[in-house]
Structure formats: C-alpha cells, structure tokens
VOVO-871566 format. One record per residue (C-alpha): x, y, z; residue in three letters. Coordinates in steps of 0.25 Angstrom, whole numbers, plus 5000, padded with zeros to 4 digits. Layout:
! VOVO-871566
XYZAla/...
This chain:
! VOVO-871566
500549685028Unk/499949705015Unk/500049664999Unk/500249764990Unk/500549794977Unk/501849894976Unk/500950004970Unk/500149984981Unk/501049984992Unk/501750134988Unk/500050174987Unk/500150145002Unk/501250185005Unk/500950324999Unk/499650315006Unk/500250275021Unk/501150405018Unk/499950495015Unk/499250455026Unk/500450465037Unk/500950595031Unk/500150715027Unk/501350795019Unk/501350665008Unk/500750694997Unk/500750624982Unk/500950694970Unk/500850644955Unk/500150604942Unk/498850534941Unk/499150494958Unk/497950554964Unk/496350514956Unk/497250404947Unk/498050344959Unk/499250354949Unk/499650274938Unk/500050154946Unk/498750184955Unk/500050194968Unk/499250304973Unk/497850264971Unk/496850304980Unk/497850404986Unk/497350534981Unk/495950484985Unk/496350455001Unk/497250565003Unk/496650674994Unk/497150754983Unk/498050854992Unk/498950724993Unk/498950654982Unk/499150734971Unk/498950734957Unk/499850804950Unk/500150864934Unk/501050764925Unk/502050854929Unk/503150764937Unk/504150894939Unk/502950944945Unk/502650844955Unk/504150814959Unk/504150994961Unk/502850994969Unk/503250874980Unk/504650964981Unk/503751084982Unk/502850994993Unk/504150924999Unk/504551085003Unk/503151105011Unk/503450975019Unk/502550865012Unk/503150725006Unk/502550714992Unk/502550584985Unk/502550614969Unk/502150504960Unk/502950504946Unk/502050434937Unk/503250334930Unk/504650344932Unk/504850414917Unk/503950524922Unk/505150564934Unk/505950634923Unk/505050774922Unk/505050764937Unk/506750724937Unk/507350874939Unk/506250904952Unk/506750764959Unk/508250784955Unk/508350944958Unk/507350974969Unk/506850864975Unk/508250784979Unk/508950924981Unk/507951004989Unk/508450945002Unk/509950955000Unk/509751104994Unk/509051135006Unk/509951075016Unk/508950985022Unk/507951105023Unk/506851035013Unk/506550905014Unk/505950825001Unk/505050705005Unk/504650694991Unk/504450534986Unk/504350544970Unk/503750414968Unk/504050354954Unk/503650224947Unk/504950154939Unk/505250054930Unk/504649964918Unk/503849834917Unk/502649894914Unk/502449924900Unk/502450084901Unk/502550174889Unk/503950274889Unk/504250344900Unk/503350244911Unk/504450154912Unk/505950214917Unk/506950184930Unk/507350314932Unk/507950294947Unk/509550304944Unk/509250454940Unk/508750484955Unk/509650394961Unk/510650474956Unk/509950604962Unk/510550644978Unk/509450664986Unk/508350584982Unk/508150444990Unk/507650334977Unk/506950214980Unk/506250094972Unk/505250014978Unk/505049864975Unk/504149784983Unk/502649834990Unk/503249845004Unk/504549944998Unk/503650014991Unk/502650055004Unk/503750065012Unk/504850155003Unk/503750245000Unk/503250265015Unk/504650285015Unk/504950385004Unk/503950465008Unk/504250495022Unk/505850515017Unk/506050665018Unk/507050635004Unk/506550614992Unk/506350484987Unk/506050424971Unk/505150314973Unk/505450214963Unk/504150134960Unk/504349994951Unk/503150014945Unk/503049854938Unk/503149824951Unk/501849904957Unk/500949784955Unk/501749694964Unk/501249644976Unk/501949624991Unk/501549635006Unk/501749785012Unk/501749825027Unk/501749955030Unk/502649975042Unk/503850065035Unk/504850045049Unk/505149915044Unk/505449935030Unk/507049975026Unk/507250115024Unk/507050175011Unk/508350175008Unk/508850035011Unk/508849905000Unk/508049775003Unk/508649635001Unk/507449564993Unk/508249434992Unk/509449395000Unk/510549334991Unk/512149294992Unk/512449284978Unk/512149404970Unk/511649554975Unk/510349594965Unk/509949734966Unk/508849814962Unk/507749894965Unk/506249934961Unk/505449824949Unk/506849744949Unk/506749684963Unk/505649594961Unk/506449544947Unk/507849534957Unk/506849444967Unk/506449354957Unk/507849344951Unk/508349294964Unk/507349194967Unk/507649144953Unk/509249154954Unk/508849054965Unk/508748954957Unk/510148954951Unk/510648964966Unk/511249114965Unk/510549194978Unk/510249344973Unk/510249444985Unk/508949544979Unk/509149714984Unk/508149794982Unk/508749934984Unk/507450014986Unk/508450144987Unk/509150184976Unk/509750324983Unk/510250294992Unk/510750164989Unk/510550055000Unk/512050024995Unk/512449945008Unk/511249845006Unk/511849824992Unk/513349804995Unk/512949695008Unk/512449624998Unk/513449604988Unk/514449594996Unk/513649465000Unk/513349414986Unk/514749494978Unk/513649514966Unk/512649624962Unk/511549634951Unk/510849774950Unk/509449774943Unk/508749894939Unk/507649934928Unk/508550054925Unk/509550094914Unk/510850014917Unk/511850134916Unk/511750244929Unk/510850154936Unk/510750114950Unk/511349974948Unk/512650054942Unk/512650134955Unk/512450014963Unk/513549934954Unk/514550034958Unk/514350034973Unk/514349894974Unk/515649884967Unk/516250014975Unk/515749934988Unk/515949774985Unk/516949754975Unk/517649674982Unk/516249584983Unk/515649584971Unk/516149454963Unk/515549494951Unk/515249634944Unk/514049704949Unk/512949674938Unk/511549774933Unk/510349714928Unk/509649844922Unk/508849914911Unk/509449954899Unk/510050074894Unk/509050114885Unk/507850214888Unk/506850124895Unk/506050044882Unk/504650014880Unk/503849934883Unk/503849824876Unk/505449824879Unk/505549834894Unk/505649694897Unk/506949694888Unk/507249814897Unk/506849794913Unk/507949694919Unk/507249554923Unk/507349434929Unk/508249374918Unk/509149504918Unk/509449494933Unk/509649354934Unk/510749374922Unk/511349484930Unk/511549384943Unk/512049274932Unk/513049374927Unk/513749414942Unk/513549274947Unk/514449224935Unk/515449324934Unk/516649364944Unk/517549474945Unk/
C-alpha cells in the first residue's frame, strides 16, 4: 500500500498497463518530453520510449481517428484530451466511430480505446479549460463513461478501462489531482468498473454524485452529523451504464435523494437519475427527489466559478430542503 496523489496514482496505473501489455499505447499533446500538462504521464515517454507514448499534433479529431485506426490493428490506445473543452473537435470521431464500430461490425472489431479527459472547475482556468461535458456521452450507446474520485479508483478504474475491450471516457476531476490517499494495487479486489461505491453509510437521506463532488458530499455528511441527520454518500463511478440497483437500495432505505454535479442542471445525469428513481421508488421516496447543480449558463470565468461550482453550503441546503418537505 501506498500514498499517492490522484494524478499520480492513474501515472501508475498507465504505467503497470504499459508494462503488462505490449499493444497500449498513449497518444496526446505535450504527454511524452513534457509528461502532460498535469505531468500524469511524467517520466512515461522516457521508460517506455517514444513508439508508446506518443506525442501528437494539437489536432484532437486526429488523436481519437488514429487510436480507432490502432484499435483495428489490435492495440489498446490510451488518448489523452488535454482539458474537457478540448473534446469537442475530437466529439463526432468518439460519437460516430469509436462507440459504433463494434455494433457496425457485428462484434467483428473490437475498440479498447480509453479517451482520458480531465473535467470540472476549481482551478482558475481561462475559457474552454473548465467544462463537465459527461451527459453528452452518457447519452452516447456504446460507450462505457466513468469519473474517478479518490487515488485507489483512480489506479484501479484506469487498470480497468484500459483492459475493457469497450470503450471508455475516462473522466479526471482535475481540482482534485493534487489529493493524496493510500493505493494497493491488486485490481481482483476492487468493484467492477461499472459498479457505485457507498463512501458513507446513512439511513436518512440518499446523496449522489460523482468525480470532484464526492469529496464535498463526504464532508457534507460528516457536518450534517452534527444536526443529527445521517447522509448515505454514493459515488457512482459509472455514469453508462448506470449502477442503478445500488442507487434504488438505498433510497428505498432512507425515502430521500440529493444529486450533485458540477454540470449544467437541465439534460444532466442528475435529471436522468431523478427520473428512474421516481420510476422505481415512488412509492418510497417521502420527499421529491432534489439536484444540486451548475447553473444553466455557459461555464463563467474565473473569478465567478465559485458563485457557480455547487459547495458545501449548496448540498447541505439541498438535504435541509427533502428533510423538511413531504409529499
């Protein structure tokens, strides 16, 4: 077991699944001589040589068609998206190729492609560094999306993306790169990569969320404990497929729901999450299911995201609001 920051732990990660397997290969901007942006692949390019981590054009449409074009010759490239608002040149090769070439080909081609992307505010970047772009590929059939949280997900769902032979949209939290926690390395006894974690156990209130938000929803419920009201803390981890059981066991537990994300409210997961869990536990729930989200504005800047990124405050306001009210 070891400490690491979150950054570092996928830097392992990527590093354990170069060495086990000869057909992964890394592909982005500024990865190999620089290490990346985030220095996550630091010292990568250096170990495992230029062949395998790849330093490619600013060209993201480029990248995402190459690791298809690799994906067909049997390797499992690893693209790096530099920041979340640089996806969208990159968006009609993920949505059009890479999650229907399986499908088109009845099975026949296979794409282990992980398209790794840091997400989220609360770091001060300009425009277009700071967006939470995950509904729209959520939304997308045939793509596997995940969002990491802690050091141990992090090595573990990116050992796992990698060896998926689906493609998966690996959401980074990048304010959260600098946290530390203890990592072991043995993936068999980590959940799979499509399963939610119960952070906190709770009987009153359901508070789901994913990515940067987890560590807010952890510290909301140990300061809820004060006022005596016990918050039960998901982290989905998946956001297609949706760990949708793991959800509904627990409100039909506590009869309430909270869902947080840095996202735009409207079409976010937290709509589609609202909706199955009043589809599967109305008869349950003793107050309406409640979102604590971004607004529905174009991310600001700045100087204004605070105003914008849900907080502590907002998530305890969102517990006051279904503790106090019934239906």
């Amino acid at each position: 077991m070891t400490e690491l920051t979150l950054a570092k732990a996928i830097t392992t990660g990527l590093a354990d699944a170069l060495e086990a397997d000869d057909r992964v290969v890394l592909l982005g901007e500024d990865i190999g001589k620089l290490g990346g942006v985030f220095r996550v692949t630091d010292g990568l390019q250096e170990r495992f040589g230029i062949d395998r981590v790849v330093d490619t054009p600013l060209a993201e449409a480029g990248i995402i068609g190459t690791a298809v074009g690799l994906a067909y010759r049997g390797f499992r490239p690893v693209c790096e998206l530099q920041f979340d608002g640089f996806v969208f040149p990159g968006f009609d090769q993920v949505v059009t190729q890479v999650a229907k070439m399986r499908y088109r080909t009845q099975g026949a081609v296979k794409m282990p492609i992980t398209i790794r992307v840091p997400f989220g505010g609360g770091i001060g970047s300009v425009e277009h560094h700071s967006e939470s772009p995950e509904a729209y590929f959520a939304h997308t059939p045939g793509l596997r999306v995940v969002a990491c949280s802690s050091p141990q997900d992090a090595y573990s769902m990116i050992r796992q993306a990698v060896e998926s032979d689906d493609p998966v949209v690996f959401f980074e939290p990048k304010r959260r790169y600098w946290s530390k926690g203890e990592v072991v390395t043995d993936v068999s006894a980590v959940p799979s990569l499509d399963r939610a974690r119960v952070v906190v156990p709770g009987t009153d209130v359901t508070l789901v969320t994913y990515g940067p938000l987890v560590q807010t929803a952890v510290d909301a419920a140990l300061a809820a404990e004060d006022d005596g009201v016990s918050i039960e803390v998901i982290d989905l981890r998946s956001l297609a497929p949706l760990d949708e059981d793991a959800i509904v066991d627990s409100v039909q537990k506590t009869g309430r729901i909270v869902i947080a994300h840095e996202a735009a409210r409207f079409g976010g997961i937290g709509a589609e999450i609202a909706a199955m869990v009043t589809e599967r536990c109305f008869d349950r729930l003793t107050a309406p299911p409640l979102r604590v989200t971004g607004h529905d504005i174009p991310y600001p800047p700045s100087e204004l995201e605070d105003h914008y990124l849900p907080d502590l405050d907002r998530m305890l306001d969102g517990v006051d609001r279904v503790m106090g009210v019934r239906v």
